[in-house]
KEMITI-747751 format. One line per 4 residues: their letters; for each residue x, y, z of N, C-alpha, C. Coordinates in steps of 0.02 Angstrom, whole numbers. Layout:
BEGIN
A) X Y Z X Y Z X Y Z | ...;
% end
This chain:
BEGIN
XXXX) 5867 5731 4493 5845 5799 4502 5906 5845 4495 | 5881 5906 4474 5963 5957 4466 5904 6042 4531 | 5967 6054 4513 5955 6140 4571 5903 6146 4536 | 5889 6163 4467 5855 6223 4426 5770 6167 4464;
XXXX) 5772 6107 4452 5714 6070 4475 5693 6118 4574 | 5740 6107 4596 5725 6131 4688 5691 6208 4682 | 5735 6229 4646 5727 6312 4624 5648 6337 4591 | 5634 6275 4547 5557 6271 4531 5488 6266 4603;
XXXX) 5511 6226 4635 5496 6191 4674 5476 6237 4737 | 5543 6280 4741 5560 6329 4799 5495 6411 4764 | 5503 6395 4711 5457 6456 4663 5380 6442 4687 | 5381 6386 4671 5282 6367 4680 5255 6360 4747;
XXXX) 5317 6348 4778 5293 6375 4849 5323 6416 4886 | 5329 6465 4848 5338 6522 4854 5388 6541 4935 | 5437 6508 4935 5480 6529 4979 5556 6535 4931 | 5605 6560 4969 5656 6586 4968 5722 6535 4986;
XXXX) 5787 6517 4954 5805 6471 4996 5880 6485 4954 | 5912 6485 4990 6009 6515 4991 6032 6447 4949 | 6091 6441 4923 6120 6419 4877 6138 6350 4921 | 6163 6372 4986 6158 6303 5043 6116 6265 5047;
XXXX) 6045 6295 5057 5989 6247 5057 5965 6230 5010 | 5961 6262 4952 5973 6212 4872 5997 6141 4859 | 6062 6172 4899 6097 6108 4891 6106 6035 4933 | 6082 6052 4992 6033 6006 5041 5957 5983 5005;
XXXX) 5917 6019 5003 5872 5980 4994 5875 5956 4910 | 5925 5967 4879 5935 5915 4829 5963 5857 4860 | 6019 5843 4890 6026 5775 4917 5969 5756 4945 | 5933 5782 5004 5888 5757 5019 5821 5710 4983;
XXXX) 5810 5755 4931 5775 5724 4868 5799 5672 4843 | 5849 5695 4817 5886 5627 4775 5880 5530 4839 | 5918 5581 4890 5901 5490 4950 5816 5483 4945 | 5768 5522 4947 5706 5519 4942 5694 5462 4912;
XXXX) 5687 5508 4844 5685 5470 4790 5729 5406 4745 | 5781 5397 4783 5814 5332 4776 5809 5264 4805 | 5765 5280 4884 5726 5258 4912 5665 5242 4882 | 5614 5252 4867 5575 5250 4818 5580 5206 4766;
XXXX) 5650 5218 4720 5651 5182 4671 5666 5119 4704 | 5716 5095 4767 5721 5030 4785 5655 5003 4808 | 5620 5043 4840 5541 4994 4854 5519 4988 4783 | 5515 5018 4738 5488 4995 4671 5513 4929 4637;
XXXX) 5584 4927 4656 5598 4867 4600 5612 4796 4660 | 5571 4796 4705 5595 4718 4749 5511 4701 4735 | 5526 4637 4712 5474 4589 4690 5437 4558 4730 | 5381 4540 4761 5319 4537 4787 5301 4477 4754;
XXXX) 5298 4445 4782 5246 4395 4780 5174 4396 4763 | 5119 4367 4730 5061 4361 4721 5028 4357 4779 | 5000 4405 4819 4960 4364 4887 4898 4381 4889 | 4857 4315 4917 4800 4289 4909 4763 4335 4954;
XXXX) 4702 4372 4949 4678 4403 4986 4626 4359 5038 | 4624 4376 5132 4573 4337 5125 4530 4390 5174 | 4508 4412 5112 4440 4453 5136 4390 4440 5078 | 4338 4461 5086 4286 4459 5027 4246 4548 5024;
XXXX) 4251 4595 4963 4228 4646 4959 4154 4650 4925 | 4104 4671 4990 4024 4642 4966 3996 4734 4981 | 3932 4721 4968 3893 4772 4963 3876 4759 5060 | 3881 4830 5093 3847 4796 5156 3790 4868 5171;
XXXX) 3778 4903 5129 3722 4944 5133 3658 4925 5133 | 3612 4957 5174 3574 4926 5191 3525 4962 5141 | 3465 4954 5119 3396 4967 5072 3369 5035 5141 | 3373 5087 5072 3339 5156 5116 3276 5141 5113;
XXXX) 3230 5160 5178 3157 5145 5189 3133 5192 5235 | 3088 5197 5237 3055 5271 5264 2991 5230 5339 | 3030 5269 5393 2996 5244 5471 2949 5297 5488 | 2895 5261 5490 2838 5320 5493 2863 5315 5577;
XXXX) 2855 5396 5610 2882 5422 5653 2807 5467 5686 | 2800 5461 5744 2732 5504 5769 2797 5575 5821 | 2814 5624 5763 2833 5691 5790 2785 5740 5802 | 2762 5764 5868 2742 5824 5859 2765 5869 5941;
XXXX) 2744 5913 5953 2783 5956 5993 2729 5935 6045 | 2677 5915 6050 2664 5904 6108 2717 5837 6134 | 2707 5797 6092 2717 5739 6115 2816 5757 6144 | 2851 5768 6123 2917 5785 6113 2911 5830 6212;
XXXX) 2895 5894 6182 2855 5906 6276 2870 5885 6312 | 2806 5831 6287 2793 5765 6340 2857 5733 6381 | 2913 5724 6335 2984 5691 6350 3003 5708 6410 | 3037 5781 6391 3074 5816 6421 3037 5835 6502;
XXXX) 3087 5835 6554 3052 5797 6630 3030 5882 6633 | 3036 5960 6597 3014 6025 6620 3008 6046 6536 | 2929 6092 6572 2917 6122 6512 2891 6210 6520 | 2881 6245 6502 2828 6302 6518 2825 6353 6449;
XXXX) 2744 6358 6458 2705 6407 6394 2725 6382 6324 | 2710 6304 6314 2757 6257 6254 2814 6262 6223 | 2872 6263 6300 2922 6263 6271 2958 6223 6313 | 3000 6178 6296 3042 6128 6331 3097 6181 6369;
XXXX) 3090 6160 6451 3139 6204 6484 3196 6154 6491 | 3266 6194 6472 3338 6181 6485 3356 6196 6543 | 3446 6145 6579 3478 6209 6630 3491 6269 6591 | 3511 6310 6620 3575 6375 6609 3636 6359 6593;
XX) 3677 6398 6550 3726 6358 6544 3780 6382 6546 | 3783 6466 6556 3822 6515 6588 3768 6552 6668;
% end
Protein backbone atom coordinates (compact mmCIF):
# COMPACT_ATOMS: atom_id res chain seq x y z
CA UNK A 1 0.00 0.00 0.00
CA UNK A 2 1.41 3.71 -0.54
CA UNK A 3 -0.21 7.20 1.21
CA UNK A 4 -2.03 8.09 -2.10
CA UNK A 5 -3.95 4.36 -1.37
CA UNK A 6 -4.88 5.67 2.75
CA UNK A 7 -5.68 9.12 1.23
CA UNK A 8 -8.30 7.26 -1.10
CA UNK A 9 -9.49 5.43 1.61
CA UNK A 10 -9.56 8.49 4.08
CA UNK A 11 -11.74 10.23 0.87
CA UNK A 12 -14.56 7.48 0.75
CA UNK A 13 -15.03 7.78 4.10
CA UNK A 14 -15.06 10.86 4.13
CA UNK A 15 -12.89 11.90 7.04
CA UNK A 16 -9.88 14.05 7.35
CA UNK A 17 -6.51 12.77 8.56
CA UNK A 18 -2.93 14.85 9.09
CA UNK A 19 0.14 13.63 7.37
CA UNK A 20 0.93 11.73 10.93
CA UNK A 21 -1.97 9.65 10.71
CA UNK A 22 -1.38 8.80 7.10
CA UNK A 23 1.48 7.58 8.03
CA UNK A 24 0.32 5.30 10.93
CA UNK A 25 -2.37 3.82 9.49
CA UNK A 26 -0.20 2.89 6.56
CA UNK A 27 2.02 0.81 8.82
CA UNK A 28 -0.86 -0.32 10.38
CA UNK A 29 -2.23 -1.70 7.08
CA UNK A 30 0.77 -2.91 5.76
CA UNK A 31 1.22 -5.36 9.47
CA UNK A 32 -2.58 -6.00 8.61
CA UNK A 33 -2.14 -7.12 5.62
CA UNK A 34 1.15 -8.97 5.98
CA UNK A 35 -0.56 -10.86 8.48
CA UNK A 36 -3.01 -11.97 6.13
CA UNK A 37 -0.65 -12.88 3.60
CA UNK A 38 1.16 -15.29 6.31
CA UNK A 39 -2.27 -17.03 7.12
CA UNK A 40 -2.60 -17.41 3.34
CA UNK A 41 0.48 -19.22 2.52
CA UNK A 42 0.74 -22.01 5.66
CA UNK A 43 -0.55 -25.23 4.29
CA UNK A 44 -3.52 -27.12 5.75
CA UNK A 45 -4.01 -30.27 5.59
CA UNK A 46 -7.06 -32.06 3.86
CA UNK A 47 -9.59 -32.55 6.76
CA UNK A 48 -12.24 -34.94 6.77
CA UNK A 49 -15.47 -33.47 7.71
CA UNK A 50 -17.57 -35.29 10.18
CA UNK A 51 -20.79 -33.88 9.77
CA UNK A 52 -23.31 -34.75 7.12
CA UNK A 53 -25.25 -31.57 5.30
CA UNK A 54 -29.08 -32.88 4.75
CA UNK A 55 -32.28 -31.20 4.06
CA UNK A 56 -33.99 -30.94 7.65
CA UNK A 57 -37.13 -28.88 6.56
CA UNK A 58 -40.01 -30.10 7.24
CA UNK A 59 -43.17 -30.43 4.24
CA UNK A 60 -45.50 -27.16 4.63
CA UNK A 61 -49.11 -28.44 5.46
CA UNK A 62 -52.05 -26.62 6.41
CA UNK A 63 -53.75 -27.41 10.30
CA UNK A 64 -57.24 -26.91 10.09
CA UNK A 65 -57.60 -24.63 13.24
CA UNK A 66 -61.32 -23.92 14.90
CA UNK A 67 -60.60 -19.74 15.36
CA UNK A 68 -63.35 -17.73 16.20
CA UNK A 69 -63.84 -14.91 18.78
CA UNK A 70 -66.20 -16.57 20.71
CA UNK A 71 -64.25 -19.38 21.29
CA UNK A 72 -60.76 -17.31 21.84
CA UNK A 73 -63.24 -15.30 24.66
CA UNK A 74 -63.81 -18.35 25.93
CA UNK A 75 -59.82 -18.57 26.88
CA UNK A 76 -59.13 -15.62 28.39
CA UNK A 77 -60.19 -16.03 32.44
CA UNK A 78 -62.21 -11.92 31.78
CA UNK A 79 -64.21 -10.70 29.19
CA UNK A 80 -66.95 -7.80 28.72
CA UNK A 81 -69.43 -6.60 25.72
CA UNK A 82 -67.06 -9.22 23.38
CA UNK A 83 -64.07 -8.10 24.25
CA UNK A 84 -61.23 -9.92 26.04
CA UNK A 85 -60.43 -7.81 29.25
CA UNK A 86 -56.56 -7.05 29.97
CA UNK A 87 -54.62 -5.59 33.26
CA UNK A 88 -53.70 -1.87 32.92
CA UNK A 89 -50.54 -1.30 32.18
CA UNK A 90 -49.82 2.29 33.13
Amino acid sequence: MEIKDIEKLAELAKIELTDTEKKGLLKDLDSILGYVKQITEVEVPEIKHEYENRNVWREDKIEERDFSKEIIIGEFPDSQDGFVKVKKIM
